[in-house]
N, C-alpha and C positions, 0 to 999 in steps of 0.2 A: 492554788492559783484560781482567784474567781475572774472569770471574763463576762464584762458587762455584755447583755446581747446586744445594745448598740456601738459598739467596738468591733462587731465580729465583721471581715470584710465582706460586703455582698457577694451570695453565692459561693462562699468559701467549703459554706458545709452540703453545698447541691454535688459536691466532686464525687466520680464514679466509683473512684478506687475507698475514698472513704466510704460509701453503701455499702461496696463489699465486703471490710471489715467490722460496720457493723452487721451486716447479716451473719458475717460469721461469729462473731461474737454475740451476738444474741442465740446462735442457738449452737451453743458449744455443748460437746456430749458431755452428758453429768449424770453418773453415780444415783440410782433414786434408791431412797432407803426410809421406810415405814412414811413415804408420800414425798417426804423431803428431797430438794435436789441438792448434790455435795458443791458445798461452797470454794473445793480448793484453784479449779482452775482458774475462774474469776476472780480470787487471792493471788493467785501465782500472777494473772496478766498486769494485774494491778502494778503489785509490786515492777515487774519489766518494763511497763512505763513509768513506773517512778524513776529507774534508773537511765531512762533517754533524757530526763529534762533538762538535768545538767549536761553543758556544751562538750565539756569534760571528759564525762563518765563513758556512755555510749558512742564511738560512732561507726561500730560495728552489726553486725547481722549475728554476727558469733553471742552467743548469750550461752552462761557459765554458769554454775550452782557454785556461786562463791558466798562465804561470810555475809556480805553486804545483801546479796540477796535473799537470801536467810532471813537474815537481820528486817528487812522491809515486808518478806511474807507474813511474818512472825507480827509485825505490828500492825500490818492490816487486816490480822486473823483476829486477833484481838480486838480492834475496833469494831467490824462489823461482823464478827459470826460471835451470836452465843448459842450454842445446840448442843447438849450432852450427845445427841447421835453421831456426829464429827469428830474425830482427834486433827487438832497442827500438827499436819507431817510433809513438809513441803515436796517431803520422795512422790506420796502420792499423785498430787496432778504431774508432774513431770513427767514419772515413766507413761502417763496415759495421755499427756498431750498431743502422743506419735497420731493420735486419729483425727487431729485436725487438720485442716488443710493447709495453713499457715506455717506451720511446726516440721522441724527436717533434722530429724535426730542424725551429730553428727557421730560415726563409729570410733572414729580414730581420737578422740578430745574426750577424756571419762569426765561424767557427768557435762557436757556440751551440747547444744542444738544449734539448729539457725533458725531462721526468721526471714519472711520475705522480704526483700528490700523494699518492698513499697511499705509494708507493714513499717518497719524499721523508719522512713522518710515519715510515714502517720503520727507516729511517734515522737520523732522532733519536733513538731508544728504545735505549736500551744493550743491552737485552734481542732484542728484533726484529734490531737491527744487528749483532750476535753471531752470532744463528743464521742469517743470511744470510751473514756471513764465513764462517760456517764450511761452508757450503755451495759458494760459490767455492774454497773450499781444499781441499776435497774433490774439487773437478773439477781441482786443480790434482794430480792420480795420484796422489791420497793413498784414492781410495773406495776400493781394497781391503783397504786396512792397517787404515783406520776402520769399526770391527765394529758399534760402537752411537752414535747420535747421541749422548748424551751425555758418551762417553768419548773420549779420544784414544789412539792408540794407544798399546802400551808399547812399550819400549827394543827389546828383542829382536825385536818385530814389525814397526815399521818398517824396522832393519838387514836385517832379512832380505831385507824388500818389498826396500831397496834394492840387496843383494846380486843379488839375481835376476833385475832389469829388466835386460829386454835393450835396449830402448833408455831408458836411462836419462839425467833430467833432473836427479836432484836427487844432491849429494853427503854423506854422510854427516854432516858437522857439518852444512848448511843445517837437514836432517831435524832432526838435533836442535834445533836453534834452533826448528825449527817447532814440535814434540812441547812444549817448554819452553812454550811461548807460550799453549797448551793448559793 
């Protein structure tokens, strides 16, 4: 979904409850390993809002390690992590989501959580669900290519970001795909 930013409704993204799931998602506990931060939980969220957008799919707080979510970890693990120090294991961010604020492992539903309903309402809103995406993606070592929240980076500036990572995640065409998507 690209949303032009002259579309977006004034002050839609000044709302209080959206800051605070970007604050919490900007700085979600993650795994460091030889400097590297582990990319699953920002895979695992991704994929969760993929599954709000259809009117369909979500309109629960209950959120399930089903097939489909699998299926969607699994293709945004692919897209944006290339790192030998990583394995796709969607088990990992899950059991360790429990230390987020957001996240309410439920006991009695195996493999179940919930999600706070404001989270869950963030989620529906194309607008709110955007700028939460793009907030995960920017922890995905894109924050210092990305100068201004509502711009993505240009050509030149990401190549370079990815010229000079020295431990480098992401390859060239991915980048682009990413930049495009913006």
């Amino acid at each position: 979904v690209e949303i032009q930013k002259s579309s977006i409704p004034p002050g839609i993204l000044d709302s209080p409850k959206l800051k605070k799931y970007q604050n919490y998602f900007a700085s979600l506990k993650r795994s460091n390993r030889n400097g590297e931060l582990a990319p699953h939980k920002l895979i695992l969220m991704l994929a969760i809002m993929k599954l709000y957008e259809s009117p369909k799919q979500y309109k629960t707080v209950l959120v399930k390690l089903t097939p489909k979510l699998i299926e969607l970890f699994n293709h945004y693990w692919r897209e944006y992590v290339n790192s030998p120090i990583w394995i796709m294991d969607i088990n990992m961010p899950w059991t360790h989501m429990k230390s987020e604020p957001f996240w309410h492992e439920c006991y009695n539903t195996a493999k179940g959580c919930w999600i706070d309903e404001e989270l869950k309402t963030l989620f529906r809103n194309v607008y709110y669900r955007e700028a939460l995406r793009k907030v995960l993606l920017e922890q995905l070592n894109l924050s210092s290519t990305i100068t201004n929240t509502t711009e993505a980076p240009s050509r030149s500036q990401a190549q370079n970001h990815d010229v000079h990572r020295s431990n480098k995640r992401w390859n060239k065409g991915e980048l682009r795909k990413l930049i495009n998507a913006f």
